[in-house]
Backbone as XML, in Angstrom:
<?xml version="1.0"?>
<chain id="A" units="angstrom">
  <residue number="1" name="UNK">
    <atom name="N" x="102.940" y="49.374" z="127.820"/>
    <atom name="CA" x="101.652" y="49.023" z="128.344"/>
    <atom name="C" x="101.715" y="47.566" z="128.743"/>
  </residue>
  <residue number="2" name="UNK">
    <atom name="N" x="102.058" y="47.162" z="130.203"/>
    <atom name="CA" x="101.746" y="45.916" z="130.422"/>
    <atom name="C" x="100.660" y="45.958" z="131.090"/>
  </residue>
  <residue number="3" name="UNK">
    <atom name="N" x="100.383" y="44.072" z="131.405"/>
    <atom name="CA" x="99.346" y="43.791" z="132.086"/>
    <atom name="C" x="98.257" y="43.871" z="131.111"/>
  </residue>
  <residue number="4" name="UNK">
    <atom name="N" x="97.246" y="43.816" z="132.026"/>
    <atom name="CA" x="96.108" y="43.674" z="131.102"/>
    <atom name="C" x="94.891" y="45.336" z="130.849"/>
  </residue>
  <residue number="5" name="UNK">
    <atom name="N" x="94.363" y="45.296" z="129.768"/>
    <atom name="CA" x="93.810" y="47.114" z="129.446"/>
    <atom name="C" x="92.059" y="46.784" z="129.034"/>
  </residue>
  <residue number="6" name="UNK">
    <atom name="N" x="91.386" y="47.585" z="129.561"/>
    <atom name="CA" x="89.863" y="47.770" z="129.416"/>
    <atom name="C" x="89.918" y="48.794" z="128.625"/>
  </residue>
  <residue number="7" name="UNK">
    <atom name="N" x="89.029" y="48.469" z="127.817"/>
    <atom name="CA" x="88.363" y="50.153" z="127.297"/>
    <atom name="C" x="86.755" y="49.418" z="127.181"/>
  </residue>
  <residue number="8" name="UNK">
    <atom name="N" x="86.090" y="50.728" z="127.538"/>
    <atom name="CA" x="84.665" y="50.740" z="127.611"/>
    <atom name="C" x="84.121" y="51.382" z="126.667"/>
  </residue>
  <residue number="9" name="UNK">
    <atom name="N" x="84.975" y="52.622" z="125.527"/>
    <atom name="CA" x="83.545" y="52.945" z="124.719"/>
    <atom name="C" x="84.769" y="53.184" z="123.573"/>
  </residue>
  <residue number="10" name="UNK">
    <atom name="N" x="84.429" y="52.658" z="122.090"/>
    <atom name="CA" x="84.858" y="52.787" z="121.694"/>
    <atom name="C" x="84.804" y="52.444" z="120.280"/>
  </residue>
  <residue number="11" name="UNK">
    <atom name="N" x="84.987" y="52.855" z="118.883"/>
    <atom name="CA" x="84.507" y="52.448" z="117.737"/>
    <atom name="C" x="85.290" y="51.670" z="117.168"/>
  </residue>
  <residue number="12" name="UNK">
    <atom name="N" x="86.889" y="52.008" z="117.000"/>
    <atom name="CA" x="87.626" y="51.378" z="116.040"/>
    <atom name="C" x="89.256" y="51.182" z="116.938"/>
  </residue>
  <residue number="13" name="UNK">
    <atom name="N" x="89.586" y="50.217" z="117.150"/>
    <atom name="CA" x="90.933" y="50.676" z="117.245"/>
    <atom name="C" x="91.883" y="49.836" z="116.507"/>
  </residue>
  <residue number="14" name="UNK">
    <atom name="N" x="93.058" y="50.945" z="116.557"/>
    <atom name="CA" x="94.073" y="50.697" z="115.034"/>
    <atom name="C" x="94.974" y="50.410" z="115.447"/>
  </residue>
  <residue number="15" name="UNK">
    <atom name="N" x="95.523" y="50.173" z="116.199"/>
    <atom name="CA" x="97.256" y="49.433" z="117.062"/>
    <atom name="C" x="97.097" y="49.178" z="118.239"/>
  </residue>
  <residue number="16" name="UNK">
    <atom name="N" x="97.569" y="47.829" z="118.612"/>
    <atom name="CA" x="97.409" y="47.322" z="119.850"/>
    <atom name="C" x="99.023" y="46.478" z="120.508"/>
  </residue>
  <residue number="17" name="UNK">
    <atom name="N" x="99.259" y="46.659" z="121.823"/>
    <atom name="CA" x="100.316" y="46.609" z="122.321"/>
    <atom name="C" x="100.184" y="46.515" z="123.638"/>
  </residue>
  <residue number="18" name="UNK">
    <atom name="N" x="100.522" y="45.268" z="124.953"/>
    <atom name="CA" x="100.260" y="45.330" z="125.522"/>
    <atom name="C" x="100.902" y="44.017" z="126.182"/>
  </residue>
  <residue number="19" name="UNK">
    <atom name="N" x="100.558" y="43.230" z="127.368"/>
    <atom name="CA" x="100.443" y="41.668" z="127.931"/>
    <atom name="C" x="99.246" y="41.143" z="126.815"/>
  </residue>
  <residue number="20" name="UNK">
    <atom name="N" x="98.028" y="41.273" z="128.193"/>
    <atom name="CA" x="96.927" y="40.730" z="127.924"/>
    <atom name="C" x="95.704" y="41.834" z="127.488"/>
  </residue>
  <residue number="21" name="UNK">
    <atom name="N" x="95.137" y="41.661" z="126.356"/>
    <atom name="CA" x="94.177" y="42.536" z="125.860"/>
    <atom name="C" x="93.030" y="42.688" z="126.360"/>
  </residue>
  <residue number="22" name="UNK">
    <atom name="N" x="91.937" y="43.147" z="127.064"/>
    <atom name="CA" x="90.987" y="43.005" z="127.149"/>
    <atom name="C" x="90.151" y="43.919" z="126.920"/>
  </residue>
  <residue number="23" name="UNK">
    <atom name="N" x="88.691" y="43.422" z="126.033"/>
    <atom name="CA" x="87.904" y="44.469" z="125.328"/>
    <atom name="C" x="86.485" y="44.382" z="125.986"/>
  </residue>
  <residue number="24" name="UNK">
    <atom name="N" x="86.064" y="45.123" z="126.911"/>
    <atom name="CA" x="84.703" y="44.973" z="127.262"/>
    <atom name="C" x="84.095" y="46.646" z="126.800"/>
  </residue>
  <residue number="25" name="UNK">
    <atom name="N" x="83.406" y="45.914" z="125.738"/>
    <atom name="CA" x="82.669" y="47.240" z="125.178"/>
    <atom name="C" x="81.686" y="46.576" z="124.294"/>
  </residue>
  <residue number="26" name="UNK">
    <atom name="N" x="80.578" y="47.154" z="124.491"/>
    <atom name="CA" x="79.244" y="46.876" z="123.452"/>
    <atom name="C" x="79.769" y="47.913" z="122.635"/>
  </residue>
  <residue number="27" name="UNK">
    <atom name="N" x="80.433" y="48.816" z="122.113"/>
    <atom name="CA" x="80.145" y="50.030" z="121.438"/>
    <atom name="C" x="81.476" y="49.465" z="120.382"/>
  </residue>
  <residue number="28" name="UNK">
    <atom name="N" x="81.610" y="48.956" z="120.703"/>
    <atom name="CA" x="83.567" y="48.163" z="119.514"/>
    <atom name="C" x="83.166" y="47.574" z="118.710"/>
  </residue>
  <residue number="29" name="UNK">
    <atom name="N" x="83.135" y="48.006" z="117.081"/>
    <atom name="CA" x="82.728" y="47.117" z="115.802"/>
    <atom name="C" x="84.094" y="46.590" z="115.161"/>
  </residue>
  <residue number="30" name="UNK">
    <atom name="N" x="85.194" y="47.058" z="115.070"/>
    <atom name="CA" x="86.535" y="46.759" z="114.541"/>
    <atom name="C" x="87.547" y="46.973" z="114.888"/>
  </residue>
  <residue number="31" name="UNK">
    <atom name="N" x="88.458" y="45.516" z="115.382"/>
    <atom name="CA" x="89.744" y="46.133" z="115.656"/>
    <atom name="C" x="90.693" y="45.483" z="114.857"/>
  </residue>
  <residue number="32" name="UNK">
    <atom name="N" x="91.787" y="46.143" z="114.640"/>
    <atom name="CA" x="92.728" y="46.171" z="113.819"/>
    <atom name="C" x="94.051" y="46.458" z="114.381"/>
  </residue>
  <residue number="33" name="UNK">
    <atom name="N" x="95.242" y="45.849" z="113.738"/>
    <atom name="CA" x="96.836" y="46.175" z="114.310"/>
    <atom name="C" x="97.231" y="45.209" z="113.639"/>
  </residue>
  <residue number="34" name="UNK">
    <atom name="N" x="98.445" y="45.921" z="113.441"/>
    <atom name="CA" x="99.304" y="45.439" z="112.338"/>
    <atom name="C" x="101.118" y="45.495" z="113.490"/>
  </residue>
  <residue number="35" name="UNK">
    <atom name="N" x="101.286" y="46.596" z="114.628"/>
    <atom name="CA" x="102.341" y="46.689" z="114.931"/>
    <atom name="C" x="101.889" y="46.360" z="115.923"/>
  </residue>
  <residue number="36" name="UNK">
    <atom name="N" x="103.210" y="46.350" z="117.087"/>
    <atom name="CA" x="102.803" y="46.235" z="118.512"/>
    <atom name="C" x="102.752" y="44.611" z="119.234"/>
  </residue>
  <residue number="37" name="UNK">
    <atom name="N" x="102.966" y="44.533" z="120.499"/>
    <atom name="CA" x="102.695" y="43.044" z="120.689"/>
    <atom name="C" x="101.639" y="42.871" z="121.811"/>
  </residue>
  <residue number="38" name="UNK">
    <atom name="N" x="101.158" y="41.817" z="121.692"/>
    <atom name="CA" x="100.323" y="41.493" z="122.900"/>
    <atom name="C" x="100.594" y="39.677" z="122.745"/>
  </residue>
  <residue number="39" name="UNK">
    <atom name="N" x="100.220" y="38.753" z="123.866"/>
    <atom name="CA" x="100.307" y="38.237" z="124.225"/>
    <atom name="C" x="99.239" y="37.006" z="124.531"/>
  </residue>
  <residue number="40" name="UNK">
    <atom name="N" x="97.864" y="37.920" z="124.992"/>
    <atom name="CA" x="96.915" y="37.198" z="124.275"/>
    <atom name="C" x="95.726" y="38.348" z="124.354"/>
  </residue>
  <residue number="41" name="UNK">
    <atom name="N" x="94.768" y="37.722" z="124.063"/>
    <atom name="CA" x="93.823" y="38.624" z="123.506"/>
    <atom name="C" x="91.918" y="38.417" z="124.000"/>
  </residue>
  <residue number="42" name="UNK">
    <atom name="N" x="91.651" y="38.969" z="124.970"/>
    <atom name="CA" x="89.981" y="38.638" z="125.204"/>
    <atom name="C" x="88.904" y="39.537" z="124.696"/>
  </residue>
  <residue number="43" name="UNK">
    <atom name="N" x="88.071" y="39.073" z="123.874"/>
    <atom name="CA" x="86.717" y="40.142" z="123.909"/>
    <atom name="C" x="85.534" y="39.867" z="124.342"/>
  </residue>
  <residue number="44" name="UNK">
    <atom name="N" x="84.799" y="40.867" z="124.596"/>
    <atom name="CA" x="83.710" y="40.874" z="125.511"/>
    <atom name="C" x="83.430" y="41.970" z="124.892"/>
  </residue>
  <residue number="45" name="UNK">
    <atom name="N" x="82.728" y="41.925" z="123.357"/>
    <atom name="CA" x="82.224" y="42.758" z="122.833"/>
    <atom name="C" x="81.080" y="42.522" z="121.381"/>
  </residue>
  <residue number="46" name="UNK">
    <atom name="N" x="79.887" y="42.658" z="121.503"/>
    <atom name="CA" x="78.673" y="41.793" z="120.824"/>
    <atom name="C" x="78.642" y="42.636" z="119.702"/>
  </residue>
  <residue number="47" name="UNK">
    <atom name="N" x="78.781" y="43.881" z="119.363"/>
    <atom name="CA" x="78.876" y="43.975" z="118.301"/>
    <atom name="C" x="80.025" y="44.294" z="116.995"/>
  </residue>
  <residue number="48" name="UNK">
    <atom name="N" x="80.886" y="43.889" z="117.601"/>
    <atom name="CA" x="82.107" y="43.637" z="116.507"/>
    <atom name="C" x="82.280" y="42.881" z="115.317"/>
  </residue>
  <residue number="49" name="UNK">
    <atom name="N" x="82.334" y="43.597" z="114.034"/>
    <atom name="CA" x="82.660" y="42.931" z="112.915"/>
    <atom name="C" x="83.225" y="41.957" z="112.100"/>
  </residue>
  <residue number="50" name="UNK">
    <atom name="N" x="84.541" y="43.305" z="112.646"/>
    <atom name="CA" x="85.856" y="42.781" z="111.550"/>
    <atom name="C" x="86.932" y="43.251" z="112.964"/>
  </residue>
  <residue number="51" name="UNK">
    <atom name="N" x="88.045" y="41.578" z="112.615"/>
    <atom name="CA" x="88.743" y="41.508" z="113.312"/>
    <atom name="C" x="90.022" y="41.248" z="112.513"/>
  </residue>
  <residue number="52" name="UNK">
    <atom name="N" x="91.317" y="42.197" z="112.508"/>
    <atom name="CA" x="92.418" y="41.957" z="111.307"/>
    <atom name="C" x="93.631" y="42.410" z="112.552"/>
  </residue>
  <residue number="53" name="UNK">
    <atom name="N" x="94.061" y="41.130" z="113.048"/>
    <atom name="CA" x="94.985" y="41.147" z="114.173"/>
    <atom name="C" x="96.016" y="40.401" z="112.724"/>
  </residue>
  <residue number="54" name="UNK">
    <atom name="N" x="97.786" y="41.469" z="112.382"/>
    <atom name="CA" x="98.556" y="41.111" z="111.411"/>
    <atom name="C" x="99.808" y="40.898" z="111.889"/>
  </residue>
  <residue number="55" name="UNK">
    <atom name="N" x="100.266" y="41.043" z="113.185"/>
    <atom name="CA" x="101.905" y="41.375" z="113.529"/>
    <atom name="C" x="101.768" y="40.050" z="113.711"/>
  </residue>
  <residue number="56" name="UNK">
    <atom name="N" x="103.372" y="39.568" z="113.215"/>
    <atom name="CA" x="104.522" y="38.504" z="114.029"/>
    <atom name="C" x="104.401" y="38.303" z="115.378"/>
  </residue>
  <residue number="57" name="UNK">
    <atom name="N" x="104.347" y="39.677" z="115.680"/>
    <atom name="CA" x="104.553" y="40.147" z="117.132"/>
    <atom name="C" x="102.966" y="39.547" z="118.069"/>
  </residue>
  <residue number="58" name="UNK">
    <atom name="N" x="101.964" y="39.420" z="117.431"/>
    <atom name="CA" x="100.719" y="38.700" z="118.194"/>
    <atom name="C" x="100.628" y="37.035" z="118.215"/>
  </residue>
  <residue number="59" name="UNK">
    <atom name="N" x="101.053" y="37.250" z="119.554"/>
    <atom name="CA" x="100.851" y="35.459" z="120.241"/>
    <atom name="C" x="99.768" y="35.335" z="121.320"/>
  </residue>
  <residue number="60" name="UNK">
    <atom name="N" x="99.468" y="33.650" z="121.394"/>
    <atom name="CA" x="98.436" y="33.571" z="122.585"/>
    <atom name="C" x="97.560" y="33.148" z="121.812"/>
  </residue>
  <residue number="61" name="UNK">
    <atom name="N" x="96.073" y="34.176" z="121.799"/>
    <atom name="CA" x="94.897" y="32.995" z="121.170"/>
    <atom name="C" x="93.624" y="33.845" z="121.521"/>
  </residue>
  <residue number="62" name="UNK">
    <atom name="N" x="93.127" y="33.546" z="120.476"/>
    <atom name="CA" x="91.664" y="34.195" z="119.712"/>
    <atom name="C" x="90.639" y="33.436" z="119.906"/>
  </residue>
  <residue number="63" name="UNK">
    <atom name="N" x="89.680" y="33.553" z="121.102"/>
    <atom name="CA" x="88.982" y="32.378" z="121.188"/>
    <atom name="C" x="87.591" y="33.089" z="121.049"/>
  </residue>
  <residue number="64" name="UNK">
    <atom name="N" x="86.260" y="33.220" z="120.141"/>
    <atom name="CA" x="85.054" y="33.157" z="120.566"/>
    <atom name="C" x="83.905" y="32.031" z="120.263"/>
  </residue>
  <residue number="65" name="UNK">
    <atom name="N" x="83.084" y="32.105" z="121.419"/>
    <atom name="CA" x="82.194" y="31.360" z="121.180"/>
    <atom name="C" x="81.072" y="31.248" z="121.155"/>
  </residue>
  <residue number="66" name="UNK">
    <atom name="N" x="79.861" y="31.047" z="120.497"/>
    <atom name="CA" x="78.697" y="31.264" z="120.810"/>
    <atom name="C" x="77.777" y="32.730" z="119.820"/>
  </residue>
  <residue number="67" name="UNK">
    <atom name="N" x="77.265" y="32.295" z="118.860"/>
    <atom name="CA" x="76.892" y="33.570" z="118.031"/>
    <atom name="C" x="76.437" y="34.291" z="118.408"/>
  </residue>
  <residue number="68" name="UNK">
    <atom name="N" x="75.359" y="33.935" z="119.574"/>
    <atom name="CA" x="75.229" y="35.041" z="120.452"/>
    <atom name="C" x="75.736" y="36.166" z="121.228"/>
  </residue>
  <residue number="69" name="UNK">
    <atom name="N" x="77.233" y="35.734" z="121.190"/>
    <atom name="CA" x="77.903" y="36.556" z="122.415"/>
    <atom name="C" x="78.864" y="37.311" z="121.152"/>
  </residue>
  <residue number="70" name="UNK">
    <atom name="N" x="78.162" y="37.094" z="119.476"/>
    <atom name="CA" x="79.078" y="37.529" z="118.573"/>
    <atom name="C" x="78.399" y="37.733" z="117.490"/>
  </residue>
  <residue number="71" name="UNK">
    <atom name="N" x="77.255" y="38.251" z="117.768"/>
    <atom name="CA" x="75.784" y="38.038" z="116.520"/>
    <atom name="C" x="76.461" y="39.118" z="114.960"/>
  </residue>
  <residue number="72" name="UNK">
    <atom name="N" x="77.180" y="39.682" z="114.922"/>
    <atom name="CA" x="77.726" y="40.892" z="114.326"/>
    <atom name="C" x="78.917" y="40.595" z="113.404"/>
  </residue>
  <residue number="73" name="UNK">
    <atom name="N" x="79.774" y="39.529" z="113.711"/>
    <atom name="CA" x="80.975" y="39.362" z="113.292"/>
    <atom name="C" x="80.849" y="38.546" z="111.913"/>
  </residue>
  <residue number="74" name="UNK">
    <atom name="N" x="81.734" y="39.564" z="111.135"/>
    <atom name="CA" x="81.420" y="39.214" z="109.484"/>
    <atom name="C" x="82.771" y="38.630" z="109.115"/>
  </residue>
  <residue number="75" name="UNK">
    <atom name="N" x="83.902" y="39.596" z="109.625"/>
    <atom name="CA" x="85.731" y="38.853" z="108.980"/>
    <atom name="C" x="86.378" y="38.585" z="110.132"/>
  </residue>
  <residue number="76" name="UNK">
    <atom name="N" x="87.627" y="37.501" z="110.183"/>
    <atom name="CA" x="88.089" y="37.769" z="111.163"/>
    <atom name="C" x="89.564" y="37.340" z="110.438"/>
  </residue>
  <residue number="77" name="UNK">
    <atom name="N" x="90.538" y="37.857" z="110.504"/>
    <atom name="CA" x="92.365" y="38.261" z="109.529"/>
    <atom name="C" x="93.097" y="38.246" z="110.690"/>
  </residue>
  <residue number="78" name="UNK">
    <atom name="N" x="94.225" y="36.505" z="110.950"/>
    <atom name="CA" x="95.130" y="36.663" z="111.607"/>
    <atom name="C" x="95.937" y="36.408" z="111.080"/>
  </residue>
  <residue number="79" name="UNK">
    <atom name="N" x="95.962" y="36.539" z="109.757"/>
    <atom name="CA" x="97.401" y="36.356" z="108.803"/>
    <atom name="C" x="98.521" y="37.363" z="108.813"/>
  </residue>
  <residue number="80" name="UNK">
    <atom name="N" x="99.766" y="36.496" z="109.155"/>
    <atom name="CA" x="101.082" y="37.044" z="109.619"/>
    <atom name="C" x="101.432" y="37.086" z="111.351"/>
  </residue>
  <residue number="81" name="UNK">
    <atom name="N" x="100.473" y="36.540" z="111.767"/>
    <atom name="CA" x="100.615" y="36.332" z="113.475"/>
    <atom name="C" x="101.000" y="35.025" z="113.875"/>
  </residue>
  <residue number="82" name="UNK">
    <atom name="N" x="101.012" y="35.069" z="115.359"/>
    <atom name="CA" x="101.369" y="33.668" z="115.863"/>
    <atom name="C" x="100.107" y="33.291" z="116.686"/>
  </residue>
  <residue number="83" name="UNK">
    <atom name="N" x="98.692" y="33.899" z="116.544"/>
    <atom name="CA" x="97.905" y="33.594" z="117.708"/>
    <atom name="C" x="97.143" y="31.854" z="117.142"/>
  </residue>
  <residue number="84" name="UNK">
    <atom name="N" x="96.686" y="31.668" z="117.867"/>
    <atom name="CA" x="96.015" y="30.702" z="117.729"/>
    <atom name="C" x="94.513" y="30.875" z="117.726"/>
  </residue>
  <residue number="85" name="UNK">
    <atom name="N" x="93.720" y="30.223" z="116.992"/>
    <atom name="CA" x="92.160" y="30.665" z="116.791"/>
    <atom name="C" x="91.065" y="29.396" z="116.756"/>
  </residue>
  <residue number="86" name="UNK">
    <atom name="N" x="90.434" y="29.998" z="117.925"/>
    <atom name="CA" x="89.263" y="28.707" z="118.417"/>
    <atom name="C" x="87.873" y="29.410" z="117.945"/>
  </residue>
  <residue number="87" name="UNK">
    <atom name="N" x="86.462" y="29.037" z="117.339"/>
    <atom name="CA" x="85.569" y="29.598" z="116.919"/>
    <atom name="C" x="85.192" y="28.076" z="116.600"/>
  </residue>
  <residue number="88" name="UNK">
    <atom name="N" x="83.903" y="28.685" z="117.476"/>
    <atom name="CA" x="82.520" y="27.817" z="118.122"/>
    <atom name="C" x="81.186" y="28.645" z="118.006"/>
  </residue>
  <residue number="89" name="UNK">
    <atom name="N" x="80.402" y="28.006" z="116.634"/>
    <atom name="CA" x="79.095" y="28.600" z="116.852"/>
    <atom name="C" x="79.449" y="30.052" z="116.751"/>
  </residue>
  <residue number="90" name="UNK">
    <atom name="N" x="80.075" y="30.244" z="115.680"/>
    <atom name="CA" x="80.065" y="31.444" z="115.139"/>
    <atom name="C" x="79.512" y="31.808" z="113.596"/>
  </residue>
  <residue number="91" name="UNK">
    <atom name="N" x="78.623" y="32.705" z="112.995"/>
    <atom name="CA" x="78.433" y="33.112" z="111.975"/>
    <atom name="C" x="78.876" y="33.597" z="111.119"/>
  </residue>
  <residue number="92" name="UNK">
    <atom name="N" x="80.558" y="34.024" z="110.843"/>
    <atom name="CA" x="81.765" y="34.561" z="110.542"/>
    <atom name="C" x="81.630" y="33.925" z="108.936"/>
  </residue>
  <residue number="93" name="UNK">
    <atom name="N" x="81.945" y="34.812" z="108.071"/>
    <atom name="CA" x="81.997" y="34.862" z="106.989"/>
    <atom name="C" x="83.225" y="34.551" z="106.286"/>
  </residue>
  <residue number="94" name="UNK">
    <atom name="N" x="84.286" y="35.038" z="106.611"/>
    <atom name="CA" x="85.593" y="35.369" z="106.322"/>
    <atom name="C" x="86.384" y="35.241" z="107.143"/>
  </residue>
  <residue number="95" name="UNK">
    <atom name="N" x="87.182" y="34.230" z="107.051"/>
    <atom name="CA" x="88.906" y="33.621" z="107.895"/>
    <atom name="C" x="89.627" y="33.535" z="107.255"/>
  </residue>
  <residue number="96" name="UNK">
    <atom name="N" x="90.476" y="34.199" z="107.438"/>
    <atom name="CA" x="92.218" y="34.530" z="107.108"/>
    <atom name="C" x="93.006" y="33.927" z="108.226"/>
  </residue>
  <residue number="97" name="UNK">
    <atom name="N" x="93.687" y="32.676" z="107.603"/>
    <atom name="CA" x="94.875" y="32.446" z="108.983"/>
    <atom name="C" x="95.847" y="32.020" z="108.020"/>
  </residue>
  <residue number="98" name="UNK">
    <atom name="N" x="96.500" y="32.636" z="106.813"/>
    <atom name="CA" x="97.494" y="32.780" z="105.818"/>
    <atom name="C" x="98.732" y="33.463" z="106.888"/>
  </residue>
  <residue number="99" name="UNK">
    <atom name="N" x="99.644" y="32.184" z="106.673"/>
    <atom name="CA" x="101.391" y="32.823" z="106.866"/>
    <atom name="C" x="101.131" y="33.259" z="108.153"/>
  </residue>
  <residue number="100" name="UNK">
    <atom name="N" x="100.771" y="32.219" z="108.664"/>
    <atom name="CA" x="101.069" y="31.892" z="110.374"/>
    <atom name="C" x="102.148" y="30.596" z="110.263"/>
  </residue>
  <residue number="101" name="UNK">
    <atom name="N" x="102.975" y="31.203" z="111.376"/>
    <atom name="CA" x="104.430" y="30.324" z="111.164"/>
    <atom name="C" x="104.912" y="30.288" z="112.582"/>
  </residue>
  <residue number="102" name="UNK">
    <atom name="N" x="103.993" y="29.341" z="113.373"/>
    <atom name="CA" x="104.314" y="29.123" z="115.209"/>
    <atom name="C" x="104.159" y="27.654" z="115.725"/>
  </residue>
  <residue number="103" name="UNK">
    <atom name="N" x="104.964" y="26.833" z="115.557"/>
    <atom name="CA" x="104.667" y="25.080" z="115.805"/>
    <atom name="C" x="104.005" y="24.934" z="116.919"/>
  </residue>
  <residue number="104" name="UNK">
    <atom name="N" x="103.278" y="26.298" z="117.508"/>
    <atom name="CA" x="102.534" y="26.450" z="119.067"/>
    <atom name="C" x="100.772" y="26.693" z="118.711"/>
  </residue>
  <residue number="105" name="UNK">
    <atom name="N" x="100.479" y="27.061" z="117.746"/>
    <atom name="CA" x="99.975" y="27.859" z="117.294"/>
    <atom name="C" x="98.559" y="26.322" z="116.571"/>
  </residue>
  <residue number="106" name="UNK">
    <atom name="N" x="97.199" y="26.855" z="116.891"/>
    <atom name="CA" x="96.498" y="26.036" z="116.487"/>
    <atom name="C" x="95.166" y="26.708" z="115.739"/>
  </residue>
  <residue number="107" name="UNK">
    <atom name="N" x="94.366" y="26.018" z="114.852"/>
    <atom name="CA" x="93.258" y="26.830" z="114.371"/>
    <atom name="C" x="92.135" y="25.469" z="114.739"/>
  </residue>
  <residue number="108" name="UNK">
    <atom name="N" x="91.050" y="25.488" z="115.275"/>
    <atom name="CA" x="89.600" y="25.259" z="115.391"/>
    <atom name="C" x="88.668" y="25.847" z="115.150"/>
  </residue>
  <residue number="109" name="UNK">
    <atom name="N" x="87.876" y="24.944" z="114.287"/>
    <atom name="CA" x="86.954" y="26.079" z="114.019"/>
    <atom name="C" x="85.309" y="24.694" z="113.940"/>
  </residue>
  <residue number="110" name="UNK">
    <atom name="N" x="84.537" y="25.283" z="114.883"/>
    <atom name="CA" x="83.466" y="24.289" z="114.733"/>
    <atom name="C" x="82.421" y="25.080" z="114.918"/>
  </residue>
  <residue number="111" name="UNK">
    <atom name="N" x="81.325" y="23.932" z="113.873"/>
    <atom name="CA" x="80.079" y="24.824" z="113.824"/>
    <atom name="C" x="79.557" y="26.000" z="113.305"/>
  </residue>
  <residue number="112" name="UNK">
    <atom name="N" x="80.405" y="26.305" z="112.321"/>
    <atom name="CA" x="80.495" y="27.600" z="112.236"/>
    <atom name="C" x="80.010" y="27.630" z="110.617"/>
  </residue>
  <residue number="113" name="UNK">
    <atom name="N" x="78.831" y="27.562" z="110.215"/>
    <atom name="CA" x="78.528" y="26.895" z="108.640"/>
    <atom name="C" x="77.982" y="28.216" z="107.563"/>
  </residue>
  <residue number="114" name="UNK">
    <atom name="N" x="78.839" y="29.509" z="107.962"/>
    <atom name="CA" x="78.182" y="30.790" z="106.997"/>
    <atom name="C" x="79.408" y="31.100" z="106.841"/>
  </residue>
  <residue number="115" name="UNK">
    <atom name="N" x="80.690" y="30.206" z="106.949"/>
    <atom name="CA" x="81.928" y="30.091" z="106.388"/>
    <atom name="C" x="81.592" y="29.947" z="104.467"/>
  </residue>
  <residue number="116" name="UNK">
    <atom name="N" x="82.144" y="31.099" z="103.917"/>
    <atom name="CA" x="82.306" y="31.176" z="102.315"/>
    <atom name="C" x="83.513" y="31.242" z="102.052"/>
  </residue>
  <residue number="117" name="UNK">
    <atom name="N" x="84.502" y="31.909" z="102.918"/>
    <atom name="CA" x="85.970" y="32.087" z="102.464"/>
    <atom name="C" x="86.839" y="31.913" z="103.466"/>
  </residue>
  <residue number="118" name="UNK">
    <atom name="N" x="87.824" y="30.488" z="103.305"/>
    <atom name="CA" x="88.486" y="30.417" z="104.205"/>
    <atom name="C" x="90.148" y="30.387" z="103.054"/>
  </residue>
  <residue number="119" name="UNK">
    <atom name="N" x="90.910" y="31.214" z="104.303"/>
    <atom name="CA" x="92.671" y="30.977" z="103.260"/>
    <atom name="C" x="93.511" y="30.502" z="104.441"/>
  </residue>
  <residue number="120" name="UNK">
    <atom name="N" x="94.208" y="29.787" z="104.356"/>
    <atom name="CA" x="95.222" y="29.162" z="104.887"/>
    <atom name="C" x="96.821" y="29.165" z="104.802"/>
  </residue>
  <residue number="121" name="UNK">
    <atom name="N" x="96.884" y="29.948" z="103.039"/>
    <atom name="CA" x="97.704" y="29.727" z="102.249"/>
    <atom name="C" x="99.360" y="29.861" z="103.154"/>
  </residue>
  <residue number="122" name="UNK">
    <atom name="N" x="100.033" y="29.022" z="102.974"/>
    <atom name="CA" x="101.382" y="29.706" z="104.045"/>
    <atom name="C" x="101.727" y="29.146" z="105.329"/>
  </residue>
  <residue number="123" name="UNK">
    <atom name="N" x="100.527" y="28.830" z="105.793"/>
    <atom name="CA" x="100.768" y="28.424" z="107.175"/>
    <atom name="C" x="101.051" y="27.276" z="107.609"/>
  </residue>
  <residue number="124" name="UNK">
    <atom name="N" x="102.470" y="27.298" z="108.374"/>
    <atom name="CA" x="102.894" y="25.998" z="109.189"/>
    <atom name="C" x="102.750" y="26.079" z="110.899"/>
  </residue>
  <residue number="125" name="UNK">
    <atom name="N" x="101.864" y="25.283" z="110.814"/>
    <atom name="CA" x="101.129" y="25.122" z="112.689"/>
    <atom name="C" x="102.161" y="23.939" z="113.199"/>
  </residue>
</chain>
């Protein structure tokens, strides 16, 4: 699967593999993958939860912004990846960026004050 992939309706998905990801769906609460590679990763999806992106194999970068455009999102788990993660004015509860190991690789996180659990443990940026 190269290039870049839409899906429009959809609840959960469990492995992802690809270039460039792209998620435009109001109907997407959780995605998840552990195998597979992609490259980087866009969503365009308001009510999504929980986000547990785990492979080596995921590079590129996790960017949302604006709670509005993310009113829903409770976890977000990129531990064991190489992506990089920007979050602005988000309400996110739970960040995992444990045993990320990419000297490319960056975490930002602003504004974002319903942060209770953040782990890091492992990671060399």
């Amino acid at each position: 699967m190269g290039g870049s992939q839409a899906w429009t309706y959809l609840s959960s998905i469990d492995w992802l593999s690809g270039g460039n990801v792209t998620f435009n769906t109001d109907k997407l609460e959780n995605i998840s993958g552990s195998s597979g590679s992609f490259s980087n990763i866009t969503l365009n999806t308001p009510n999504i939860k929980t986000i547990s992106l785990n492979s080596p194999n995921y590079t590129g970068s996790l960017s949302l912004d604006g709670s509005e455009n993310y009113p829903n999102i409770n976890s977000i788990n990129i531990s064991n990846s190489k992506l990089s993660l920007t979050l602005n004015n988000i309400n996110v509860v739970s960040v995992n960026v444990s045993n990320i190991n990419n000297s490319g690789s960056s975490i930002n996180i602003t504004n974002c004050p319903n942060i209770t659990t953040f782990s890091c443990a492992g990671s060399r940026l």
